[in-house]
C-alpha positions as CSV (number, residue, x, y, z in Angstrom):
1,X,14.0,-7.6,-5.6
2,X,17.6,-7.5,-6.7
3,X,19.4,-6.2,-9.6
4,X,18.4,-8.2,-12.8
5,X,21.1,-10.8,-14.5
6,X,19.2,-10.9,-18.0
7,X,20.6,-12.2,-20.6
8,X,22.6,-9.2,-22.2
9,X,21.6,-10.8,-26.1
10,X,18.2,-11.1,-25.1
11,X,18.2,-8.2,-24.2
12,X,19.3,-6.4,-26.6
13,X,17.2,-8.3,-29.4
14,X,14.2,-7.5,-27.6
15,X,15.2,-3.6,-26.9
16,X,15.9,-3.7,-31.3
17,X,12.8,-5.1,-31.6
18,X,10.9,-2.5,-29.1
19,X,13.0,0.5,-31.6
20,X,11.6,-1.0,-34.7
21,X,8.3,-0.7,-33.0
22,X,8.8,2.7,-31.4
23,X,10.0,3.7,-34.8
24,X,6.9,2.9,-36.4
25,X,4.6,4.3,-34.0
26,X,3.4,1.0,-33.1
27,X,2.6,1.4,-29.3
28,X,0.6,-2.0,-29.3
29,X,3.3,-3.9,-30.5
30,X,6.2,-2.0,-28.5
31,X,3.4,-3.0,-25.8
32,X,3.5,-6.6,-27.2
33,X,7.7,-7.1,-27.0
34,X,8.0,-6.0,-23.4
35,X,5.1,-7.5,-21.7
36,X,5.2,-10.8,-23.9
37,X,8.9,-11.2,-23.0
38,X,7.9,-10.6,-19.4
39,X,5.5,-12.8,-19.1
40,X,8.1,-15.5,-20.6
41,X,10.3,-14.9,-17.9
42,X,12.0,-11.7,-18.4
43,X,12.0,-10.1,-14.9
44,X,10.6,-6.4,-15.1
45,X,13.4,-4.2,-13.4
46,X,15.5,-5.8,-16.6
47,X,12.6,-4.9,-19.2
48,X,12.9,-1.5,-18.0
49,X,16.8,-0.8,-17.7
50,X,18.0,-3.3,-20.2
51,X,15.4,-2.9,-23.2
52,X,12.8,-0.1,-22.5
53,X,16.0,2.3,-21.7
54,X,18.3,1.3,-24.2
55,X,15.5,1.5,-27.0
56,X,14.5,5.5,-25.4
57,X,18.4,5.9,-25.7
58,X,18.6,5.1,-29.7
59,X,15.5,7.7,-30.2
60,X,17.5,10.4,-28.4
61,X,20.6,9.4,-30.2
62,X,18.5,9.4,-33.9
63,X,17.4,12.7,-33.2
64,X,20.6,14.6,-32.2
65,X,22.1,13.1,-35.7
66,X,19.0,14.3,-37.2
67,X,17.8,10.7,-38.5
68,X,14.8,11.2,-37.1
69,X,12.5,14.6,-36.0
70,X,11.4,15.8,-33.0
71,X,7.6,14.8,-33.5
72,X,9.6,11.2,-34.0
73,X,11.3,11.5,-31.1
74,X,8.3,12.5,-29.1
75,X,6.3,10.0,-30.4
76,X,9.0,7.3,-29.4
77,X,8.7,8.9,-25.8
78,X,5.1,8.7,-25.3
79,X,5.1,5.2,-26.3
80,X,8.1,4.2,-23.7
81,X,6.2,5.6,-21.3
82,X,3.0,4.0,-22.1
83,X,4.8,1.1,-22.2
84,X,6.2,1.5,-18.7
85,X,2.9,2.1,-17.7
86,X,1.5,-1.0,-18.7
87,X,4.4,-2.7,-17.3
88,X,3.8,-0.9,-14.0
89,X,0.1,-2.7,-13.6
90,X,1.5,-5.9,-15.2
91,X,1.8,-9.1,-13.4
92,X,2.0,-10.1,-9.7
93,X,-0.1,-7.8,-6.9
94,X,3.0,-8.5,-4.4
95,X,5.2,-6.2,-6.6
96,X,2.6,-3.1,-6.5
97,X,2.6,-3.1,-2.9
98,X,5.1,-1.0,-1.5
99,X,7.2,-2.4,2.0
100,X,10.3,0.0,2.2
101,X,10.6,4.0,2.9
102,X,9.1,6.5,0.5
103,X,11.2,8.8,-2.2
104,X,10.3,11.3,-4.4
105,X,11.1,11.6,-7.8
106,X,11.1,14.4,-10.0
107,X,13.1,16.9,-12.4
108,X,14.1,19.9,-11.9
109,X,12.6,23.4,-12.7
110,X,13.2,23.6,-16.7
111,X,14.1,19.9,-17.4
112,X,11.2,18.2,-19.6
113,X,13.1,15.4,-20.4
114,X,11.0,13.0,-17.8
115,X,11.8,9.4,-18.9
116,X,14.7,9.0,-17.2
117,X,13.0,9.5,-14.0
118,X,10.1,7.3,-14.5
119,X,12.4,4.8,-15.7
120,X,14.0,5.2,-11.7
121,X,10.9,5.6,-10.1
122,X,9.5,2.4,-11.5
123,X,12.4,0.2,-11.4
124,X,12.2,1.7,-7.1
125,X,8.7,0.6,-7.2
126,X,10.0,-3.1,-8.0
127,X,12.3,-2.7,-5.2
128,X,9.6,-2.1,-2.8
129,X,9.4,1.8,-1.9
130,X,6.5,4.2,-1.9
131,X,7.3,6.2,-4.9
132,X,5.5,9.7,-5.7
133,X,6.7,10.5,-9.0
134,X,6.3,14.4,-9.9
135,X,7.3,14.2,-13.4
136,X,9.1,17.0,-15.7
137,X,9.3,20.3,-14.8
138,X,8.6,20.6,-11.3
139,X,9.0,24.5,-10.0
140,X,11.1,24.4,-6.3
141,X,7.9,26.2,-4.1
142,X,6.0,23.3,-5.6
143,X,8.6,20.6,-4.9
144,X,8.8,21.9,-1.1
145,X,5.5,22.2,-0.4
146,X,5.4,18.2,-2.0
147,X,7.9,17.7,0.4
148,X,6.6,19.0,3.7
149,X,3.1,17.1,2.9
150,X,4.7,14.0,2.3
151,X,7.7,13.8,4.3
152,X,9.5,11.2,1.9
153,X,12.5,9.4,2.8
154,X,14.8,11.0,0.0
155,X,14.2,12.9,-2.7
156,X,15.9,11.8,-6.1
157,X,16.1,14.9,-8.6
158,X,16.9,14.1,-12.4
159,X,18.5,16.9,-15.3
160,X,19.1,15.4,-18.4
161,X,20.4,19.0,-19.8
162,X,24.1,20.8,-18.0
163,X,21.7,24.1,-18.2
164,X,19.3,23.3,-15.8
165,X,22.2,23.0,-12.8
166,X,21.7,25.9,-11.5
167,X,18.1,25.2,-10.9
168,X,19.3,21.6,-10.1
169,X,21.3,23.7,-7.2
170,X,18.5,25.7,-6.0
171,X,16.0,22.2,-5.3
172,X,19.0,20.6,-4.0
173,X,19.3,23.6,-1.1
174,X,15.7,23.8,-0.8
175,X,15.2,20.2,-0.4
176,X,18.0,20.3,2.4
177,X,16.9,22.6,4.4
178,X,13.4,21.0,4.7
179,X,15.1,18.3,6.0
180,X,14.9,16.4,3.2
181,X,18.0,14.0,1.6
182,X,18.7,14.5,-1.9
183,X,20.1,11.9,-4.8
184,X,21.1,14.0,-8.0
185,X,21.6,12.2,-11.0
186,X,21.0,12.2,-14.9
187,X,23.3,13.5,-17.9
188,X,23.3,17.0,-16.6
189,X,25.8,15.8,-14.0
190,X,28.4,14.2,-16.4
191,X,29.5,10.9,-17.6
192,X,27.5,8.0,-15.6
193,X,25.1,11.0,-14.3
């Protein structure tokens, strides 16, 4: 699969209308936008970067101007990622199987802002690789140890928070020396991540 040329209005309508559901708490209907406008032709790396993400974006950006509270903002989380799960078992067998090298995804000791990652562990999953997705949090002993059982291609380490660098470093050194190659990226690491 290539990189998605959606239509940048639908795309934004739809990723409004996933926020208003979000908002509300409505995980069927956040469910409803994304898979309905899949199954009328929006491809799924697009639902994910261009209206899941943008929609997981506006919650973080609510609650930092304090428009919203953290049980809000949580609540929006858990129902993106619901929602990417969803999408993950949604539609054609040929695009759950995987054809190309295997990466691991995870964030770093301390960093429990996940979404980000999923959102790149998914979207690799469309693109055909064997994706082990760790999730938030993932202590460096436990990330080698992953690492040595599974002998992935790359690993791809996500920081939302400038903080967690230093622990950021330590995987990144780790991961090296087992041999392993490492992609860094998130908002920790500065504009574009």
């Amino acid at each position: 699969m290539t990189a998605s040329k959606s239509d940048p209005v639908r795309t934004q309508a739809l990723s409004a209308r996933l926020w208003d559901a979000v908002r509300e708490g409505d995980e069927y209907a956040a469910a409803d936008v994304v898979l309905s406008a899949v199954d009328a032709g929006l491809d799924a790396e697009s639902a994910l970067l261009d209206v899941i993400a943008p929609a997981q974006a506006k919650a973080g950006t609510e609650w930092a101007a304090n428009r919203i509270s953290v049980t809000q903002e949580h609540t929006a989380t858990a129902i993106n990622d619901r929602v990417i799960a969803a999408l993950a078992h949604h539609g054609p067998d040929e695009t759950r199987r995987p054809r190309r090298g295997r990466v691991t995804v995870a964030c770093v000791e301390g960093e429990w802002h996940a979404l980000p990652a999923r959102l790149l562990a998914e979207t690799l999953r469309l693109r055909g690789r064997w994706v082990d997705f760790l999730g938030a949090h993932v202590p460096v002993p436990n990330l080698i140890d992953h690492l040595h059982r599974t002998r992935p291609d790359t690993l791809a380490l996500s920081s939302s928070i400038p903080i967690r660098l230093p622990a950021a470093h330590a995987a990144i050194i780790a991961s090296q020396a087992a041999g392993v190659p490492v992609m860094a990226g998130g908002a920790a690491f500065g504009p574009g991540g």
